[in-house]
N, C-alpha and C positions, 0 to 999 in steps of 0.2 A: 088817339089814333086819328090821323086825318089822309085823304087821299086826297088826287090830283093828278093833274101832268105835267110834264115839260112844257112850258112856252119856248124856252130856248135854252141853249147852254153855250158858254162863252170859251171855250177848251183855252184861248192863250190868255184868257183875263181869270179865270179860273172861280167863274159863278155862273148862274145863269137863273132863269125863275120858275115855279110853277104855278101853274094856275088851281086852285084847291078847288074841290067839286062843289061845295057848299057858298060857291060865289064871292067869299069874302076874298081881303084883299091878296093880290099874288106874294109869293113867300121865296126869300133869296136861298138857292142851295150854293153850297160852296162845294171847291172840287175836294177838300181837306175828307168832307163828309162821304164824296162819293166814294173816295180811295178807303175809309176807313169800313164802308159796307161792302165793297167789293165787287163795285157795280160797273165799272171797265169804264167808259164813259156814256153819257146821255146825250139822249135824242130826243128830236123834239115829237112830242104827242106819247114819248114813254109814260106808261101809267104809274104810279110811284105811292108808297105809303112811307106815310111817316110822321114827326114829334114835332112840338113848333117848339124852339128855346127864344125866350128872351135874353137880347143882350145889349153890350151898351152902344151898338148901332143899329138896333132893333130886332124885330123877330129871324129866326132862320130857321128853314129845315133841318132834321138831326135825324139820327136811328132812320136813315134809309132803308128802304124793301121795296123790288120791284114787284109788281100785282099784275095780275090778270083781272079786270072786270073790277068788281068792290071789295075783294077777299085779300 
């Protein structure tokens, strides 16, 4: 379980990134992931939990949930 926020989101290129609380490096969300947790679309400085998946163009966010605070 990692958190974070939006640095940004790209609505017509359909990613954008967050910045993970823990300083490591920022993590790509895709819009595939925001639609599959049903999060309408993102904003930037939304606070956000979620899974890191590796894949074969590197890490991405998965199992979105928006958060209040660290919870």
């Amino acid at each position: 379980m990692t958190f974070g926020s939006v640095k940004y989101f790209n609505l017509d290129k359909g990613y954008g990134l967050i910045t993970r609380d823990d300083g490591s490096e920022d993590i790509i969300v895709q819009q595939s992931e925001v639609d599959r947790a049903r999060l309408g679309q993102l904003a930037a400085r939304q606070r956000l939990g979620f899974d890191i998946e590796t894949c074969a163009r590197g890490r991405k966010a998965i199992n979105l949930w928006a958060t209040f605070g660290d919870r």
